[in-house]
VOFI-586853 format. One record per residue (C-alpha): residue number from 1; residue in one letter; x, y, z. Coordinates in Angstrom, 1 decimal. Each point is the difference from the previous one (the first is absolute). Layout:
// residues N
+-----+----+--------+--------+--------+
!   i ! aa !      u !      v !      w !
+-----+----+--------+--------+--------+
! NUM !  A !      X !      Y !      Z !
...
+-----+----+--------+--------+--------+
//
This chain:
// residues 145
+-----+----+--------+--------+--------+
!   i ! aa !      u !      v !      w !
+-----+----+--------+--------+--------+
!   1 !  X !   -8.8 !    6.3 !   13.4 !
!   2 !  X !    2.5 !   -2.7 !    1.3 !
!   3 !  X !    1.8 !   -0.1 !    2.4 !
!   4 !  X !    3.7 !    1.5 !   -1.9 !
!   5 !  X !    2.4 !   -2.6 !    0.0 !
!   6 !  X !    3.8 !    0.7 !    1.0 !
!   7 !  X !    3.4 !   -0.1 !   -2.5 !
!   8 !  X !    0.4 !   -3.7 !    2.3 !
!   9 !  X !   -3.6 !   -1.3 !   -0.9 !
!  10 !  X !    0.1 !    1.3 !   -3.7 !
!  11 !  X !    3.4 !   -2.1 !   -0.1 !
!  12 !  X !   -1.7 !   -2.9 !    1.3 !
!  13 !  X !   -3.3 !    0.4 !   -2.8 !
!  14 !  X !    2.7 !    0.4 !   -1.9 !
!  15 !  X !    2.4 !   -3.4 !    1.2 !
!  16 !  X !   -3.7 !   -1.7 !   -0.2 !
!  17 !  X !   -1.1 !    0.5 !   -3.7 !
!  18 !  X !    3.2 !   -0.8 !   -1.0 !
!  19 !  X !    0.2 !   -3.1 !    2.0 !
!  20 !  X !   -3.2 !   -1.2 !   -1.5 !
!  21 !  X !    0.7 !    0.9 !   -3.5 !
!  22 !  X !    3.4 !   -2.1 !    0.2 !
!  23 !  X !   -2.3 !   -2.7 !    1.1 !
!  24 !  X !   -2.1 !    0.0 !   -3.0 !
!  25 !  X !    2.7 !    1.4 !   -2.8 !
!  26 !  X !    0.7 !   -2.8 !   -2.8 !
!  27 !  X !    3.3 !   -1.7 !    0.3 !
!  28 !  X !    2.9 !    1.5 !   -2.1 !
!  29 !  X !   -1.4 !    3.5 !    0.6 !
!  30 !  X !    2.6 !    2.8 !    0.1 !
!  31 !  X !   -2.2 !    3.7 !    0.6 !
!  32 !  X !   -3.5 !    0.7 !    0.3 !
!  33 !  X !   -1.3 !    3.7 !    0.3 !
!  34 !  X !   -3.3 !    0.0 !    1.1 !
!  35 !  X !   -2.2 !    3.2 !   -0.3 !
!  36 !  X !   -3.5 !    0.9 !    2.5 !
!  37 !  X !   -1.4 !    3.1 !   -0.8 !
!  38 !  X !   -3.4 !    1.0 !    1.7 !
!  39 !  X !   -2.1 !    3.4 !   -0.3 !
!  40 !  X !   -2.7 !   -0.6 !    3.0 !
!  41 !  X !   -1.2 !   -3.4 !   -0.5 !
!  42 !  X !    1.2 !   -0.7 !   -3.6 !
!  43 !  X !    2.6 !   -1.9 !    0.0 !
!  44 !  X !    2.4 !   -1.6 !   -3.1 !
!  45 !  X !    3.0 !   -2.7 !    1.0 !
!  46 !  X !    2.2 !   -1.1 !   -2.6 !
!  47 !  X !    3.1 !   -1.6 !   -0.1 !
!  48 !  X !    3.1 !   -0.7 !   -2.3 !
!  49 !  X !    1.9 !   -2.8 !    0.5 !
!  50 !  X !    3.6 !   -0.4 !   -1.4 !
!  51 !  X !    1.3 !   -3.6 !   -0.4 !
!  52 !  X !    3.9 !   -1.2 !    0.5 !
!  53 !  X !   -0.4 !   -1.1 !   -3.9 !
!  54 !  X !   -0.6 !    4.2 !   -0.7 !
!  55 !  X !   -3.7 !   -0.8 !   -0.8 !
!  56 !  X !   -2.5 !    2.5 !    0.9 !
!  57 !  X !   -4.0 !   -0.7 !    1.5 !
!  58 !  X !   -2.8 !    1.3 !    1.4 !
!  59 !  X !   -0.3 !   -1.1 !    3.3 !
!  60 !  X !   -2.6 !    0.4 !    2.9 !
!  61 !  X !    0.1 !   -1.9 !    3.4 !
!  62 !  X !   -2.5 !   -2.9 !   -0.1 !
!  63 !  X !   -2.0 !    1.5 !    3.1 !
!  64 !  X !   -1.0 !    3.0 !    1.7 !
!  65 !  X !    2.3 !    0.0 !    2.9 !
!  66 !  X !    2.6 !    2.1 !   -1.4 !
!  67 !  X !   -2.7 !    2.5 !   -1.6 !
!  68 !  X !   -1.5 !    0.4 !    3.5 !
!  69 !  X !    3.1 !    0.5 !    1.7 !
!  70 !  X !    0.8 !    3.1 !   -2.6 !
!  71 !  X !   -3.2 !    1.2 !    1.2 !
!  72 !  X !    0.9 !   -0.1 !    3.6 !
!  73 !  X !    3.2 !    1.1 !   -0.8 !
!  74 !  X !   -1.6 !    3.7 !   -2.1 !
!  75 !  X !   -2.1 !    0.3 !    3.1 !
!  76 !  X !    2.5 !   -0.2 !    2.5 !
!  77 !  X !    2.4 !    2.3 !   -2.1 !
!  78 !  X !   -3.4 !    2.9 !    0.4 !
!  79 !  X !    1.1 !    3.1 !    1.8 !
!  80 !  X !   -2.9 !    2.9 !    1.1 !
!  81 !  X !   -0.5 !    2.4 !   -2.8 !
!  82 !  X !    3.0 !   -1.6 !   -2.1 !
!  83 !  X !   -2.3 !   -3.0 !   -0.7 !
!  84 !  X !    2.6 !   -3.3 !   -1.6 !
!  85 !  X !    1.4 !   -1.3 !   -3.2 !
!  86 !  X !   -1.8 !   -0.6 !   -3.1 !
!  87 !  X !    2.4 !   -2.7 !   -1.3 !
!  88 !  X !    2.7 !   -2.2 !    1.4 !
!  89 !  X !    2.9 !   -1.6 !   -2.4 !
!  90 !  X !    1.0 !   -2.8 !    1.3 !
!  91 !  X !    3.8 !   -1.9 !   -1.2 !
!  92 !  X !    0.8 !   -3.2 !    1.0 !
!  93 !  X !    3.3 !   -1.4 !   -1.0 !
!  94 !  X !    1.0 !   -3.9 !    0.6 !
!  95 !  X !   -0.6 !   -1.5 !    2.8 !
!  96 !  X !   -1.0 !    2.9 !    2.3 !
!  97 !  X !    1.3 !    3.5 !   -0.5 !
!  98 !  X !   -2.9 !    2.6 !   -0.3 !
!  99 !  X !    0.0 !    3.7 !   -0.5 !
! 100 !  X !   -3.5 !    1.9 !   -0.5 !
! 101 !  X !   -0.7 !    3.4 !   -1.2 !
! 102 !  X !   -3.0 !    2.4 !    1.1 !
! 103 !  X !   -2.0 !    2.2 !   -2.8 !
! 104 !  X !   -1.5 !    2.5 !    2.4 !
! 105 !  X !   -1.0 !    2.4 !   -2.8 !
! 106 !  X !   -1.4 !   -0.9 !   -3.5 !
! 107 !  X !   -2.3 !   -1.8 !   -1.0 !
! 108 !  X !    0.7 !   -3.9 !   -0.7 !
! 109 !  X !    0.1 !   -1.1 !   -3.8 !
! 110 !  X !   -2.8 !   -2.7 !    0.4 !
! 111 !  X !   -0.8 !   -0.7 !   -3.4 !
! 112 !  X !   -3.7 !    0.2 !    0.9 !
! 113 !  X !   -0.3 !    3.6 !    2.2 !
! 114 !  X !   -1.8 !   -0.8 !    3.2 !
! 115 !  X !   -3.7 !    1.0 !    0.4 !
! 116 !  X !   -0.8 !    3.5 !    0.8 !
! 117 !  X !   -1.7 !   -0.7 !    3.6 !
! 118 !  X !    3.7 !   -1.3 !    0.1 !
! 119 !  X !    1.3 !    3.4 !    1.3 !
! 120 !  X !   -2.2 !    1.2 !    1.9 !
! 121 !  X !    0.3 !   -3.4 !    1.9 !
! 122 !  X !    3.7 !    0.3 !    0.2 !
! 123 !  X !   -0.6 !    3.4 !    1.9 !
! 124 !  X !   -2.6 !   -1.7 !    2.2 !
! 125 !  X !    2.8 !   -2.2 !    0.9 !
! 126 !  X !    3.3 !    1.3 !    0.2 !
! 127 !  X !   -1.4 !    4.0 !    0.8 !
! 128 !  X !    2.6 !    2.7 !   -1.5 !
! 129 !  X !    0.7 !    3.5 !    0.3 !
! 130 !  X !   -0.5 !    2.1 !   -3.0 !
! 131 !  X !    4.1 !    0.5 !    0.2 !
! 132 !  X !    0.2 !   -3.9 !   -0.5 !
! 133 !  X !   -2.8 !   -0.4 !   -2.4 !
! 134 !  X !    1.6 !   -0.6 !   -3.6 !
! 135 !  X !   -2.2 !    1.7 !   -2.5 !
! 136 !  X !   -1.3 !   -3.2 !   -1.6 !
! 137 !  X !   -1.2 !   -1.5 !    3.0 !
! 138 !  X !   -1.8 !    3.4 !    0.5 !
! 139 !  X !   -1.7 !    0.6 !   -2.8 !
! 140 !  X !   -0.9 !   -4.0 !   -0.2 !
! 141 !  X !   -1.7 !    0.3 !    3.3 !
! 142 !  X !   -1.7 !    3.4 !   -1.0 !
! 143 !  X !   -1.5 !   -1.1 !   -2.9 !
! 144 !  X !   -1.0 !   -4.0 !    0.6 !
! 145 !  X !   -0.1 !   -0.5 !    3.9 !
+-----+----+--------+--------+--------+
//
């Protein structure tokens, strides 16, 4: 597991992604809300972007830095036998005001479900007790890990 990240170094993952997204946002945006979602190593990133004109897109940052950063970000959030979050919604409203919320419970809608070693690997990684384990990830990792 990695080393657990404090509320100050979360903040700065945080100030970071959004830093770089501003960077590679189109002009005359006005929101973006930006979803990663990960069960072990399966991950989906998606992005909607919201335009000053009120038009609405699909958006995804052009490289991998900010995906990776999410990833570092899920690991460092890990506590022993609580394991992390599953998905992290992130709003960004014009120029640089962020809020993020944490889905520590159900399973992500992913349009595609993820692969059943999926959930046995997501044990592997971020270990639970059975107290913490929700009943998906469970019987996921019982019957295709």
């Amino acid at each position: 597991m990695t080393e657990p990240l404090s509320l100050e170094a979360q903040g700065e993952v945080l100030a970071g992604i959004t830093e770089r997204l501003v960077f590679d946002l189109p002009a005359g945006w006005s929101h973006l809300q930006l979803v990663y979602a990960a069960v072990g190593e399966y991950v989906a990133f998606s992005g909607l972007l919201r335009m000053e004109n009120g038009g609405l897109y699909g958006w995804v940052p052009p490289d991998d830095d900010v995906k990776e950063r999410f990833a570092a970000l899920r690991a460092g959030m890990a506590r022993p036998d609580r394991g992390t979050w599953f998905q992290a919604t992130l709003r960004l409203d014009y120029p640089d005001q962020y809020s993020v919320d944490y889905n520590r419970t159900d399973l992500p809608d992913f349009g595609t479900p993820p692969p059943a070693e999926a959930y046995a690997r997501e044990l592997e990684l971020f270990p639970r007790a059975e107290e913490h384990t929700p009943s998906w990830l469970r019987d996921g990792a019982s019957s295709g890990g």
